[in-house]
C-alpha positions as CSV (number, residue, x, y, z in Angstrom):
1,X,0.0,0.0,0.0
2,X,1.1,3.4,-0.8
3,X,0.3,4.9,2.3
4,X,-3.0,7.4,0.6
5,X,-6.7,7.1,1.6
6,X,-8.7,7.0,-1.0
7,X,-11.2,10.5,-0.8
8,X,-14.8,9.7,-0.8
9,X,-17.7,12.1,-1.9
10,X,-18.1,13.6,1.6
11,X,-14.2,14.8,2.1
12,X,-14.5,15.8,-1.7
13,X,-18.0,18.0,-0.5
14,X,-16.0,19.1,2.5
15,X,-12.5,20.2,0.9
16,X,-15.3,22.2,-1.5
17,X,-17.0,24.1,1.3
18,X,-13.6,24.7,3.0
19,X,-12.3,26.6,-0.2
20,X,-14.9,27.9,-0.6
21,X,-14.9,29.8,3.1
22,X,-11.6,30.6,2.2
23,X,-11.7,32.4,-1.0
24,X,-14.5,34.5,0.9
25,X,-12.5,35.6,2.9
26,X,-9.7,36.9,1.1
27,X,-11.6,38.6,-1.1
28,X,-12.9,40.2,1.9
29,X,-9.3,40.9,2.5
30,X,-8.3,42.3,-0.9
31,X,-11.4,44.6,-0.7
32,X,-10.0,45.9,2.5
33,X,-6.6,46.3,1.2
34,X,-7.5,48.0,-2.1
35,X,-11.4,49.2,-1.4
36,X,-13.6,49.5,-3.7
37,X,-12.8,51.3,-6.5
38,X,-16.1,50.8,-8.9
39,X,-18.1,53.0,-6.4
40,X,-15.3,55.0,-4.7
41,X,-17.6,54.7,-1.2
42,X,-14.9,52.5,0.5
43,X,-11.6,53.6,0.1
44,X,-9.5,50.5,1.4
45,X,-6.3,51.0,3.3
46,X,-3.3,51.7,0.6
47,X,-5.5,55.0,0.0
48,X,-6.3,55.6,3.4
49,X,-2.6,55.2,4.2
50,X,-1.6,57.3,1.3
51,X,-3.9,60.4,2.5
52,X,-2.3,60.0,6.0
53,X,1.4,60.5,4.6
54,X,0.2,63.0,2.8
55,X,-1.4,64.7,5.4
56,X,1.7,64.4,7.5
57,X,3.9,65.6,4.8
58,X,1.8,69.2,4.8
59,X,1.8,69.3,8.6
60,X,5.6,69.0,8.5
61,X,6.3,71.6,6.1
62,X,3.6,74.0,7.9
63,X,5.5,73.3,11.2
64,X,9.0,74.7,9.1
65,X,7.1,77.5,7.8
66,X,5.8,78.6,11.6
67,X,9.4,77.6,12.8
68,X,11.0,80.0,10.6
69,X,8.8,82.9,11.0
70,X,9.1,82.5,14.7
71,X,12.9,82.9,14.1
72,X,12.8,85.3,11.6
73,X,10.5,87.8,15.1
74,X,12.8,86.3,17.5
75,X,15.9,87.7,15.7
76,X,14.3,90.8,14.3
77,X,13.1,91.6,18.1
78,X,16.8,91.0,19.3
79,X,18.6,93.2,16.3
80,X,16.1,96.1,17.5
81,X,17.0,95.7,21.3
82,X,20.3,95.9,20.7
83,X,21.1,98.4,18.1
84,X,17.2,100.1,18.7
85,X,15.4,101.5,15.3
């Protein structure tokens, strides 16, 4: 004997249904991932992620823009204490 059971109707049914669950849920998986982009409704996570690094991105360069204006007063204030206008 080779060592293999031979597969009857009933595993055959089973290994079906089993699949079956299984290819459900990754293609509730690849909706999350990627959305669903026929409607637009449900942006999945890629494009959720995206708008967060981009949002991140314009939060940084606003911080360098309020960072250098506060240095640009905080010099300006000391040149006028010092040498008065």
């Amino acid at each position: 004997m080779s060592g293999r059971m031979a597969c009857t109707s009933t595993d055959h049914a089973a290994l079906e249904r089993r699949l079956g669950a299984i290819e459900t849920k990754l293609d509730r998986l690849d909706e999350a991932i990627r959305g669903t982009p026929a409607n637009g409704t449900r942006p999945g996570i890629l494009t959720r992620l995206d708008r967060l690094e981009q949002t991140e991105h314009g939060r940084s360069r606003l911080l360098w823009v309020i960072l250098g204006a506060a240095g640009t007063l905080a010099v300006t204030a000391a040149w006028q204490h010092l040498f008065g206008a």
